[in-house]
ROVEXDO-740189 format. One record per residue (C-alpha): residue number from 1; y, z, x. Coordinates in Angstrom, 2 decimals. Last residue first. Example, Ala and Ser with C-alpha at 12.3 -4.5 7.8 and 13.67 -1.06 7.14 Angstrom:
 resi   north      up    east
    2   -1.06    7.14   13.67
    1   -4.50    7.80   12.30
END
This chain:
 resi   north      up    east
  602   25.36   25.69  -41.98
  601   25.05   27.74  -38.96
  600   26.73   26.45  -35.93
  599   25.86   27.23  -32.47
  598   28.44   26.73  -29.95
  597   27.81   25.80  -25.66
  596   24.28   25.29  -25.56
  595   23.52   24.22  -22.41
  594   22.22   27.93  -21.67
  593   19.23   27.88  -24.01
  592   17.93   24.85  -21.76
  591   16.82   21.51  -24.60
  590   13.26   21.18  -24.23
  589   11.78   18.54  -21.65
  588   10.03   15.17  -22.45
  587    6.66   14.52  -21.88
  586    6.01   11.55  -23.89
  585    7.95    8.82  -25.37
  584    9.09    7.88  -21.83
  583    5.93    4.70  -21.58
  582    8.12    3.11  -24.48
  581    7.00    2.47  -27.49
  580    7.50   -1.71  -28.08
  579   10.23   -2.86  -30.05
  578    9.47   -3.40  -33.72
  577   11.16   -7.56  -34.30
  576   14.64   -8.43  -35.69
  575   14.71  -11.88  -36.65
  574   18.51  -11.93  -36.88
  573   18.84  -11.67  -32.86
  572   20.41  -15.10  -32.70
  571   23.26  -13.93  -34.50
  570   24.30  -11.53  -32.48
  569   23.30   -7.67  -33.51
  568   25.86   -5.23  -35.01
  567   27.07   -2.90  -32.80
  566   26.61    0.87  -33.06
  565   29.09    2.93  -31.72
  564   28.47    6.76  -30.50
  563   24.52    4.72  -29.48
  562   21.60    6.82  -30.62
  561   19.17    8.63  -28.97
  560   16.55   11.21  -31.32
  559   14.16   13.42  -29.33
  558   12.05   14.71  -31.37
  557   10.29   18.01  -30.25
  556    7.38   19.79  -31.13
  555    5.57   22.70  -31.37
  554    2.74   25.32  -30.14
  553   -0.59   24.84  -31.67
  552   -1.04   21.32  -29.67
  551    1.89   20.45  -27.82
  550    4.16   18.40  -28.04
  549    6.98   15.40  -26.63
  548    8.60   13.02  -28.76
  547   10.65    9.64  -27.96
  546   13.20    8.45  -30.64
  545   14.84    5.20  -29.98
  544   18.39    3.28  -29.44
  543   20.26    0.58  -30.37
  542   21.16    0.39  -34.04
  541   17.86   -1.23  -34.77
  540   15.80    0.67  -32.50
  539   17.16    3.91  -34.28
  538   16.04    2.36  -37.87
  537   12.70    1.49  -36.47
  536   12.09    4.71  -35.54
  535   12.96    6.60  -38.39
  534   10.76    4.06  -40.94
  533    7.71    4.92  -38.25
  532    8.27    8.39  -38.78
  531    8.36    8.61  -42.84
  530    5.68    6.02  -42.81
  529    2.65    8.45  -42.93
  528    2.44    7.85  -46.81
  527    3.03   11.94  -47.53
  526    0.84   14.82  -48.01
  525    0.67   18.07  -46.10
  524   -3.44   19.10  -46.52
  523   -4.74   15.90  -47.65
  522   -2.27   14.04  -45.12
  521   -2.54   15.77  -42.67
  520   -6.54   15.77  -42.76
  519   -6.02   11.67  -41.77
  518   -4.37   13.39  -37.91
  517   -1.25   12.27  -36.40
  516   -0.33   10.24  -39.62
  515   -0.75    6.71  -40.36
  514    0.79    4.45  -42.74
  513    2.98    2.68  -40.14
  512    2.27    3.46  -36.55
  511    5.06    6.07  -35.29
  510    2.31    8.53  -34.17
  509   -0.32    6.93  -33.73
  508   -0.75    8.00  -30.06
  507    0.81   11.18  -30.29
  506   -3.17   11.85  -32.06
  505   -4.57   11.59  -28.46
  504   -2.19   13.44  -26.81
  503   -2.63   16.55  -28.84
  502    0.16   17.44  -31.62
  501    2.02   20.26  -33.00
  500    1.20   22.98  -35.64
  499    4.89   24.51  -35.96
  498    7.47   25.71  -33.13
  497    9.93   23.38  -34.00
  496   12.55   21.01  -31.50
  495   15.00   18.78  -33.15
  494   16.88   16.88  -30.14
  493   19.51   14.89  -31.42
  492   21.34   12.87  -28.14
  491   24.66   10.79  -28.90
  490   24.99    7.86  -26.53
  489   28.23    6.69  -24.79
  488   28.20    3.52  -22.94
  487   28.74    3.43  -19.02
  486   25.05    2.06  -18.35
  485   26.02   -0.98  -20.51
  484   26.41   -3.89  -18.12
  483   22.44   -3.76  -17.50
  482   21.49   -4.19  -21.59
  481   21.52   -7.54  -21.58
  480   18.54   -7.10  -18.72
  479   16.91   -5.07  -20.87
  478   17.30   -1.43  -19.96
  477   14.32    1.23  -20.98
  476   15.03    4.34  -22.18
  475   15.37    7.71  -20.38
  474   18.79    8.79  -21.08
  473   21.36    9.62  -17.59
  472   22.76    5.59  -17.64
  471   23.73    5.35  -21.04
  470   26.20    8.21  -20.95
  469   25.35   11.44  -22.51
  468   26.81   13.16  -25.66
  467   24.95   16.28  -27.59
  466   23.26   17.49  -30.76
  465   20.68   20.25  -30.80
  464   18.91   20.66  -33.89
  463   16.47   23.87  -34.05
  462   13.66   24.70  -36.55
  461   11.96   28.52  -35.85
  460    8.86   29.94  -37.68
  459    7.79   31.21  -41.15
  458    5.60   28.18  -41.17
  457    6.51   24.87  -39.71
  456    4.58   21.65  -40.48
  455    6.78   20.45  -43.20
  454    9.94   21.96  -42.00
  453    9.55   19.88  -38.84
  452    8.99   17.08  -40.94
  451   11.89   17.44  -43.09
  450   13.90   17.90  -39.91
  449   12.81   14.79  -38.91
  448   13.30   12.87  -42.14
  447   16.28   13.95  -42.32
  446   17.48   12.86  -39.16
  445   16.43    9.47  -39.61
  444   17.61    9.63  -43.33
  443   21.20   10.42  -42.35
  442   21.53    8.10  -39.81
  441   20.07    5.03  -42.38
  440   22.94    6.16  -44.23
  439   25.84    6.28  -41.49
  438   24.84    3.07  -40.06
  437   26.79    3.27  -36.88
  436   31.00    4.32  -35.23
  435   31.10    7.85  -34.69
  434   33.98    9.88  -34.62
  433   34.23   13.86  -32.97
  432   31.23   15.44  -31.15
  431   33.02   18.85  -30.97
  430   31.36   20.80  -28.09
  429   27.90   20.76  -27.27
  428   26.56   21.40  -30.68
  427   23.61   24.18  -31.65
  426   21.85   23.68  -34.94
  425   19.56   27.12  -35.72
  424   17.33   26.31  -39.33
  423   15.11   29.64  -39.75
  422   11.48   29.30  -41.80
  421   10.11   31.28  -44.38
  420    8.19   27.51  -45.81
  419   10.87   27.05  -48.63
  418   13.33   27.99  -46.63
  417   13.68   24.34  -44.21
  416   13.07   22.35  -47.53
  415   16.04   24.35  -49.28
  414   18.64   24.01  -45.88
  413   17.85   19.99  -45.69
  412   20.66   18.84  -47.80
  411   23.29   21.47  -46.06
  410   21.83   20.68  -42.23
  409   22.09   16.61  -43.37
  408   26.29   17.53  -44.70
  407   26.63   19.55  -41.52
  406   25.61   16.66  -39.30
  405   27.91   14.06  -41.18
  404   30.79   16.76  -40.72
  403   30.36   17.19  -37.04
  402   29.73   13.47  -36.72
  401   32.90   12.21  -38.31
  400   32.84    8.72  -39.48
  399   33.16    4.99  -39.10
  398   31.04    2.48  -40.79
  397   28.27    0.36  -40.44
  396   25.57   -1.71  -42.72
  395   22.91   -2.65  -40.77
  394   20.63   -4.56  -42.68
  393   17.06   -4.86  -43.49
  392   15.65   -8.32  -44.44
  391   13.34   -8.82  -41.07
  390   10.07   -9.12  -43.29
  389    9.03   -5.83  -41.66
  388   12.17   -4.17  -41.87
  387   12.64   -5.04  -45.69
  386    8.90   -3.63  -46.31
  385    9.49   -0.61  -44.26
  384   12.19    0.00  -46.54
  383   10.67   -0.78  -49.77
  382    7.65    1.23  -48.91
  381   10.15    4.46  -47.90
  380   11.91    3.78  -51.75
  379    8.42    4.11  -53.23
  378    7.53    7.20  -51.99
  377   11.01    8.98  -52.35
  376   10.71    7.46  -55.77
  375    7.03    9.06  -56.63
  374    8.37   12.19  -55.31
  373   11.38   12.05  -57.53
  372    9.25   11.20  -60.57
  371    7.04   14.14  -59.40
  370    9.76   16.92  -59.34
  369   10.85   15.24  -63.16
  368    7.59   15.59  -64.61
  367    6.65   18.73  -63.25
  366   10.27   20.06  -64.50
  365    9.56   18.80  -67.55
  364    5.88   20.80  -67.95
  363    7.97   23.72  -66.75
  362   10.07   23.52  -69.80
  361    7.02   23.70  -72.05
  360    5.21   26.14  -69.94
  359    8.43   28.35  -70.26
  358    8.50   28.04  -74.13
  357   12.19   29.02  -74.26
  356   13.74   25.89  -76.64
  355   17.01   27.17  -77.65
  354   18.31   23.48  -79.22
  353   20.52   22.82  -76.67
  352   17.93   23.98  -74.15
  351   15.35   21.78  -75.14
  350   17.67   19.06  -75.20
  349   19.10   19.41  -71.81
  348   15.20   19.52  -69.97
  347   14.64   16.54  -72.28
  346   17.75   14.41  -70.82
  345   16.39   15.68  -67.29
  344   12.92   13.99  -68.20
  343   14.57   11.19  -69.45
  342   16.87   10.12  -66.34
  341   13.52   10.55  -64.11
  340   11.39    8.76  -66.31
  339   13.98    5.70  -66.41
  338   14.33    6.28  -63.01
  337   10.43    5.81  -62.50
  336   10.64    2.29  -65.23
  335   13.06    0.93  -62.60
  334   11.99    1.96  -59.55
  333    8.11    0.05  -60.30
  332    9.41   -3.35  -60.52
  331   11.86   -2.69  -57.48
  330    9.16   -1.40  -55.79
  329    6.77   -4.19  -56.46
  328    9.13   -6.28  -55.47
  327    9.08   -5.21  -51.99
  326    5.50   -4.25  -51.72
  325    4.62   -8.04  -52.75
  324    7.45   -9.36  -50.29
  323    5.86   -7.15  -47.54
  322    1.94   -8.33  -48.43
  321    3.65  -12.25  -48.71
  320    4.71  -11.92  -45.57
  319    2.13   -9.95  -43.91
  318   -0.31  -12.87  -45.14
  317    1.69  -15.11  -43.67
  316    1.72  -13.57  -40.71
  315   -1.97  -13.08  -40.30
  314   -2.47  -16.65  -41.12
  313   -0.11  -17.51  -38.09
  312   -2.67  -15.21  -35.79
  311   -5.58  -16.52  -36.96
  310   -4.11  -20.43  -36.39
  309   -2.81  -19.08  -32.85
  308   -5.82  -17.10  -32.11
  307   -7.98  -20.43  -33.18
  306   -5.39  -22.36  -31.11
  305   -5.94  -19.57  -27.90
  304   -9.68  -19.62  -28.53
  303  -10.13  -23.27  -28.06
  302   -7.55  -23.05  -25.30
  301   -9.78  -20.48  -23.50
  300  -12.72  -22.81  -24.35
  299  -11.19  -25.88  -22.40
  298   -9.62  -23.99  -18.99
  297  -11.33  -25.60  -16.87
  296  -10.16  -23.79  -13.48
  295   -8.82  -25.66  -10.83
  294   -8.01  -24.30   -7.49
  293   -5.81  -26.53   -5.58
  292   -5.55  -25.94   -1.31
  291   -2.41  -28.73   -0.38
  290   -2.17  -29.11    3.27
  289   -0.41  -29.86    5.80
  288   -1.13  -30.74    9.74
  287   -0.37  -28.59   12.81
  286   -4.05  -26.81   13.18
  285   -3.98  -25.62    9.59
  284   -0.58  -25.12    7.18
  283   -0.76  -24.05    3.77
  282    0.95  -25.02    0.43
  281   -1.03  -23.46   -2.30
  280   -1.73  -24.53   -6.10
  279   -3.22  -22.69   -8.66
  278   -4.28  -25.30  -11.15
  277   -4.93  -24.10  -14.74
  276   -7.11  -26.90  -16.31
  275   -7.32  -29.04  -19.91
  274   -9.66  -31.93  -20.00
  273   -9.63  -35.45  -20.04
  272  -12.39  -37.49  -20.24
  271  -12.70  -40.80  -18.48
  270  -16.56  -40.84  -17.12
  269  -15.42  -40.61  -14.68
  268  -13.65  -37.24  -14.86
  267   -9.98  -36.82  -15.95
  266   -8.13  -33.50  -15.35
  265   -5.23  -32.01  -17.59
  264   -2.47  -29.86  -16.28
  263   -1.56  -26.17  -16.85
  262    0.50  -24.51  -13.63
  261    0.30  -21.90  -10.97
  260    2.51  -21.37   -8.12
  259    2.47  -20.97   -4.39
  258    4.53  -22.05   -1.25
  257    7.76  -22.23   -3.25
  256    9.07  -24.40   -0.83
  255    6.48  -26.46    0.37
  254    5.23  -26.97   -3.17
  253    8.65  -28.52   -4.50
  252    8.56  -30.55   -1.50
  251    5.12  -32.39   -2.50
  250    5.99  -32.93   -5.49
  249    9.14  -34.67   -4.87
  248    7.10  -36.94   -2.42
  247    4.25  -36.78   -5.73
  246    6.74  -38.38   -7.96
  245    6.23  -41.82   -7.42
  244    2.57  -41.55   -7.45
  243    2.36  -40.67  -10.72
  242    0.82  -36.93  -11.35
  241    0.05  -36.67  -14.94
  240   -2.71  -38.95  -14.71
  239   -4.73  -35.89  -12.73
  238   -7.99  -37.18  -11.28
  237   -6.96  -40.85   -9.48
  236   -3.44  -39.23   -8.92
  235   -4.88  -36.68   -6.29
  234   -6.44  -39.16   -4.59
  233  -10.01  -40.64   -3.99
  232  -12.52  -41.76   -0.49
  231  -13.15  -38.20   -0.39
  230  -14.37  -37.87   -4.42
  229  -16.85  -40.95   -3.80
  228  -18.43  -38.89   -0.85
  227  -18.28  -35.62   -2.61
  226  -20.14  -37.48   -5.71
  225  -18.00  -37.57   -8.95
  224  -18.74  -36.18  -12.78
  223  -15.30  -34.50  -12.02
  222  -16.57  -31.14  -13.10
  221  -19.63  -31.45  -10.61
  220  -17.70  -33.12   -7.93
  219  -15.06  -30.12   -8.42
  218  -18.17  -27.64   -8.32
  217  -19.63  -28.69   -5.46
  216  -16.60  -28.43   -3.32
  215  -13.95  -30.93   -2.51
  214  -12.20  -31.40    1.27
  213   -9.73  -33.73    2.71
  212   -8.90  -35.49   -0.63
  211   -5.81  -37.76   -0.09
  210   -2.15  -37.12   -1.82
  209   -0.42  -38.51    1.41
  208    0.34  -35.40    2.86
  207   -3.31  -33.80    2.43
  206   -4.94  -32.52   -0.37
  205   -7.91  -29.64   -0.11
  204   -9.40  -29.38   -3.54
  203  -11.33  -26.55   -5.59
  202  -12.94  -26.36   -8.18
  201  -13.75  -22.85  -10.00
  200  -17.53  -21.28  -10.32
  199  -17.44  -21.13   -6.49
  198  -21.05  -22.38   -5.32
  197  -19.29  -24.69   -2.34
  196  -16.06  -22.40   -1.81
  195  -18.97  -19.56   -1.08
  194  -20.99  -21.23    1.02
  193  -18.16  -22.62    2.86
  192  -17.27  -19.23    3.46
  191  -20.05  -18.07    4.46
  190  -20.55  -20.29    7.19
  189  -17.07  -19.89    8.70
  188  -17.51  -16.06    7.95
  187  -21.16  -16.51   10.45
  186  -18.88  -19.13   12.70
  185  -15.85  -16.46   12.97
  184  -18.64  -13.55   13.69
  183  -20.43  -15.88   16.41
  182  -17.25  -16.83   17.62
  181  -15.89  -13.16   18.26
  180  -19.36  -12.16   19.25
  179  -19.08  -15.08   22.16
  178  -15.45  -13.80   22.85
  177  -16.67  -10.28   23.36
  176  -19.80  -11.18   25.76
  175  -16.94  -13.38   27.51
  174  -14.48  -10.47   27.57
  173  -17.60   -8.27   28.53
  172  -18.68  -10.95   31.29
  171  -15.03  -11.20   32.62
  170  -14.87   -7.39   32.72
  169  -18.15   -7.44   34.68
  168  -17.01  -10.00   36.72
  167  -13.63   -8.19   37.43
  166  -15.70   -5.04   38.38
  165  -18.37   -7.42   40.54
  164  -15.21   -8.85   42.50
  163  -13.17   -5.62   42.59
  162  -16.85   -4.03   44.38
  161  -16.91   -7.08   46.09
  160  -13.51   -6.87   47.50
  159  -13.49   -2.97   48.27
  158  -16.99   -3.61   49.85
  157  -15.90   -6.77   51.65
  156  -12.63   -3.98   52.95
  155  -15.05   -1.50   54.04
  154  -17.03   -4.07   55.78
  153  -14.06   -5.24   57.71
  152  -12.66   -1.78   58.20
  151  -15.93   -0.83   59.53
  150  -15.91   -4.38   62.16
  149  -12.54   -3.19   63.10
  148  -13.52    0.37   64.38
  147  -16.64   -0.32   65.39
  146  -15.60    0.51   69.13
  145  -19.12    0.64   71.03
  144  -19.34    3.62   73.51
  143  -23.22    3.03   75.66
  142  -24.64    6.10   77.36
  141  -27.39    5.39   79.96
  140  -28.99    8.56   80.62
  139  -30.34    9.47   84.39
  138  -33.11   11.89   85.17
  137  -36.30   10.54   83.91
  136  -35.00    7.11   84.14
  135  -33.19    5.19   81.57
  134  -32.99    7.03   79.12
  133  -30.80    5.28   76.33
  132  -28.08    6.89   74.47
  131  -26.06    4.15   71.96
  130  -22.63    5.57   70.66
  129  -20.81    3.51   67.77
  128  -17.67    4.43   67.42
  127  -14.79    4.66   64.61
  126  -11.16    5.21   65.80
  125   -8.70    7.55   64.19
  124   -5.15    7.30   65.68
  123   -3.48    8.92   68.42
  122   -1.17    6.79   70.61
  121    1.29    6.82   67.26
  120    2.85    2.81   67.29
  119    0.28    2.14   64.77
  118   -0.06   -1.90   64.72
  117   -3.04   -2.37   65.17
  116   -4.28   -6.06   66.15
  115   -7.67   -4.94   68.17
  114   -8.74   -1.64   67.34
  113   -7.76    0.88   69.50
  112  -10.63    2.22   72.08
  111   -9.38    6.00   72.70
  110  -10.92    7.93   75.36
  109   -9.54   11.76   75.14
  108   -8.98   13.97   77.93
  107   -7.30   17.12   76.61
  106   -8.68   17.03   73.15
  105   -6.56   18.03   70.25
  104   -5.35   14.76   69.03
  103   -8.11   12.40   70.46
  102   -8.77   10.57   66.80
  101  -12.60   10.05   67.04
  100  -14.92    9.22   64.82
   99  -18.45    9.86   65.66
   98  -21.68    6.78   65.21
   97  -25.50    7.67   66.23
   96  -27.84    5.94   67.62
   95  -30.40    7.58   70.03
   94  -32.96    6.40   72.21
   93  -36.16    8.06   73.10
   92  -37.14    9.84   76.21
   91  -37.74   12.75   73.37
   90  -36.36   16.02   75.15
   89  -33.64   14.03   77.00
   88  -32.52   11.59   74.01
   87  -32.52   15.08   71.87
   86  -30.29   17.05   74.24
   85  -28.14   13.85   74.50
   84  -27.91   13.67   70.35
   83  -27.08   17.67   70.18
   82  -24.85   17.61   72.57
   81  -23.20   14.07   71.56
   80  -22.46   15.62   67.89
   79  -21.01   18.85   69.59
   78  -19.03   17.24   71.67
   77  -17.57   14.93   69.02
   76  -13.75   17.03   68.06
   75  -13.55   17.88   72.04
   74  -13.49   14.26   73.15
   73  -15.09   13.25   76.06
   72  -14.54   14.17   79.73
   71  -14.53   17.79   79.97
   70  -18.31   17.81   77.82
   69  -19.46   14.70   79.81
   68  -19.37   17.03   83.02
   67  -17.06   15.59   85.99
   66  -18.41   14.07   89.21
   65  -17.47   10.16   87.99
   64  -14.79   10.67   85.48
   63  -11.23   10.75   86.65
   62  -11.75   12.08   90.39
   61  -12.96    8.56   91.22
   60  -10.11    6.80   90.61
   59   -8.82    4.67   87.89
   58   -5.71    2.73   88.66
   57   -7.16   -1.06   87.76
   56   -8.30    0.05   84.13
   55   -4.12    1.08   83.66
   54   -2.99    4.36   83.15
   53   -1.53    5.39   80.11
   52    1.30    7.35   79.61
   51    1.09   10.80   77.26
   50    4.02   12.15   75.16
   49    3.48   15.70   74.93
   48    3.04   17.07   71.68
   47   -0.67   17.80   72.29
   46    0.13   20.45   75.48
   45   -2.33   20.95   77.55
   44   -2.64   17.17   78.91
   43   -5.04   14.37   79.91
   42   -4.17   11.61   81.20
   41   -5.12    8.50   78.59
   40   -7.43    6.18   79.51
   39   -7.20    2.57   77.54
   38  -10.89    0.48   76.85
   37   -9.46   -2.93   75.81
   36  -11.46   -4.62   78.60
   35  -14.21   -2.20   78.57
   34  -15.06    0.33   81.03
   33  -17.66    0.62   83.60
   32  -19.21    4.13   84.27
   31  -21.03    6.20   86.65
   30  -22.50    9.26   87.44
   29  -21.01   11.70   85.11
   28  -22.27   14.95   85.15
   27  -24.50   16.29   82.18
   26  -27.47   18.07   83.90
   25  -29.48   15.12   82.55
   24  -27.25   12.87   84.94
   23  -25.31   10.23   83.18
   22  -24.10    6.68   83.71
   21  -21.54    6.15   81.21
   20  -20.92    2.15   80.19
   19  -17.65    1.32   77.81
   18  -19.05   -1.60   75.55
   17  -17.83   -5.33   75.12
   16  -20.01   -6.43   77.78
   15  -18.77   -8.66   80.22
   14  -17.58   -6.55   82.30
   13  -21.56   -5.52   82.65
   12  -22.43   -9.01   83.45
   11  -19.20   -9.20   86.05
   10  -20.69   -5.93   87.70
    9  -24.21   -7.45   87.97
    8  -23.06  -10.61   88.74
    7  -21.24   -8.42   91.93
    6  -24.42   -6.26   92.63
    5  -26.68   -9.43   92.48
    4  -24.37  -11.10   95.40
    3  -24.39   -7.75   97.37
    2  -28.07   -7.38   97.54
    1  -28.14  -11.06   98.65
END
């Protein structure tokens, strides 16, 4: 009987997936019963030493039972199983507790590999779990549990829930994302329709086939028609101008240019028409096309564009008849002024034939003939202007030599440059040679220029430097015309002073007609203020155009650019019109003292 309970009891304790110690308080070894998997390895001194396994079956006494715990377990958990046994003795109570063991540097070393390794090294780490339970006041029962697999297990669930809960807290922030995403799109959605609904301007959504997809208030409200009547409509219902056999074509022209803006008329139900700029954009939404119109009503802006129109053609007129008023009015007043002119001078002879000395007497001539001249000058820069203005001024050209013509302007303008203590210095790049323009109207441009600078110069310095530059290096504007003509020779004045100058402000006005850069210039200097604007005019008309830099209370300079041959202008360029000042009038820099390469004195 005793027999028959020892054997179940051995086969219940095979049984048991746990290695069994039987130990004596002292710490030897009383029993044990191995596991299935349990593997004993010999022990040896040297670690490097391949050890061989001895089977379960082979075990003998002199292995474990009679031996110490401490010189049969591992050396690396001793100390952990001391201080656990010590406490299971002192406290009858049991004790958990779990040691890793990897049985490298221990000379008898249990190993329980986990089930399906595949490390071919006999030493690898294990994980245990060791129960101690008194059972008796001198015995321990010591139970070896391999947890090995079960702690990979749970370390691998914790790896996988801890990826699980990261990727469902990324998938909650991408949804958390997404959701303010829509929110945001719904709240622009929202305000966008708001907006397109209480937009000042209509606007349409037309699909392929000319239908109304979408109309805001505004259109229904211009139209005179309800949304839903307007959505049940076409394009061609509103705008007459828009057949239906055309709107194919339409339709194309749109989907290649994408955008553009045009003037139509509109018709509401009422069966008015009225005008409307439609800004018209081809657009594609969810794979279908669409036309998105804005229309503006555009009825009081072409009120105010036919009363500008009707102003503006009044104006004209009116300029007309003001320039062909000026310009016989200086032809009516020319004649009696020469006629005062010629007689003063005949006077001035008569009185000296006949030894008249009375110096007040012959000054009193002189007066009269000074301001005849004056008066002329006057009126022959109103006539001028005038014949620009009505588009009656003439180019009359000719071929000459430049060196000479400049000498000849230097020689006429020598007393006007002295009478104020100033010095005239012209410096020329070379020789300039033949010129091919409007030798006349030359002459006066440049004349008038240096008279100027003579004018507001006192007892300072006048200089006139003349060069040649190609087309392409001179700051004017191209037309397109003029894109062929980079290559073309210019001739370059630049008449530079060191008298009163001029602020940015008063540059401004500076070539407007009768206007000076400041009204006290023309108390304190005199002239009509058209001198300049006459100038300018005449280079635009031969193909060029002064530009001006200065500086208050330090100078000026003119900047005269003029083409070496002048060409008459084709035939459909007879109404000659003031170009606009270009943005390079300003700021331009002083002739360098060592470009010069020959001054000339006249």
């Amino acid at each position: 009987m005793v027999s028959v309970s020892k054997t179940r009891n051995r086969a219940l304790l095979k049984a048991i997936p746990d290695a069994i110690f039987w130990i004596h308080k002292d710490g030897t070894c009383l029993d044990y019963q191995p596991p299935k998997n349990f593997t004993l390895w010999a022990g040896c001194a040297n670690p490097g030493q391949k050890l061989q396994p001895e089977g379960i079956e082979n075990l003998s006494d002199r292995t474990y039972i009679g031996k110490k715990w401490w010189e049969i377990w591992p050396l690396e958990v001793i100390e952990q199983c001391r201080e656990f046994l010590e406490r299971a003795i002192a406290t009858v109570r049991e004790q958990l507790f779990e040691v890793e063991l990897s049985g490298k540097d221990c000379l008898c070393s249990v190993q329980f590999p986990p089930l399906n390794s595949t490390n071919p090294h006999p030493y690898f780490p294990s994980i245990h779990e060791i129960k101690i339970v008194p059972s008796s006041d001198h015995e321990l029962l010591v139970l070896v549990r391999d947890i090995t697999q079960v702690k990979q297990t749970e370390s691998q669930l914790r790896h996988e829930l801890e990826r699980k809960a990261l990727q469902l807290h990324q998938t909650v922030l991408t949804l958390e994302a997404e959701k303010s995403h829509r929110q945001q799109i719904e709240e622009i959605l929202a305000f966008t329709q708001f907006s397109l609904n209480r937009a000042g301007d209509s606007v349409f959504w037309v699909n392929s086939n000319a239908q109304f997809f979408y109309v805001n208030e505004a259109a229904c409200l211009s139209l005179g028609y309800s949304r839903e009547e307007l959505i049940l409509m076409t394009i061609h219902d509103i705008n007459l101008d828009l057949p239906k056999n055309v709107w194919s074509d339409y339709w194309d022209e749109i989907k290649r240019h994408g955008s553009f803006t045009i003037e139509c008329y509109h018709q509401t139900k009422e069966g008015k028409r009225f005008p409307v700029e439609s800004t018209v954009n081809y657009l594609e939404f969810n794979g279908k096309e669409y036309n998105c119109i804005l229309a503006r009503d555009i009825t009081d802006r072409k009120q105010f564009e036919a009363q500008l129109l009707e102003t503006k053609t009044a104006a004209e007129a009116a300029n007309r008849a003001k320039s062909t008023f000026l310009a016989n009015m200086s032809h009516e007043l020319r004649t009696p002024l020469n006629a005062i002119i010629g007689y003063s001078e005949l006077l001035q002879e008569d009185a000296r034939d006949i030894g008249i000395n009375d110096a007040e007497f012959l000054g009193d001539l002189r007066s009269i003939n000074t301001a005849g001249k004056h008066l002329l000058a006057l009126i022959g820069d109103i006539l001028d202007y005038s014949k620009i203005e009505s588009g009656k001024m003439q180019l009359f050209l000719e071929s000459f030599n430049l060196d000479e013509a400049i000498t000849q302007i230097c020689h006429t303008a020598q007393p006007l440059v002295e009478k104020n203590s100033n010095q005239l210095v012209v410096q020329f790049s070379g020789e300039l040679g033949p010129m091919s323009a409007d030798l006349t109207k030359m002459r006066q441009i440049l004349f008038n220029l240096l008279s100027n600078a003579a004018k507001f110069t006192c007892q300072g310095k006048i200089e006139m430097a003349v060069t040649k530059q190609l087309r392409s290096a001179i700051p004017l504007a191209l037309t397109p015309e003029q894109e062929s003509s980079l290559n073309d020779l210019f001739v370059v004045f630049k008449i530079c002073d060191t008298g009163i100058g001029m602020s940015p402000e008063q540059l401004d006005n500076l070539f407007q007609a009768f206007m000076q850069a400041d009204a006290s210039t023309t108390r304190e200097y005199g002239g009509t203020g058209l001198g300049l604007a006459i100038s300018r005019l005449f280079s635009q008309m031969m193909g060029g155009d002064i530009l001006v830099e200065s500086e208050l209370g330090v100078g000026s300079t003119f900047t005269v650019y003029l083409p070496i041959e002048v060409k008459l202008p084709q035939p459909d360029e007879n109404n000659w019109q003031e170009p606009s000042v270009p943005k390079a009038a300003i700021g331009q820099k002083l002739l360098r003292e060592d470009e010069v390469l020959e001054q000339f004195k006249p």
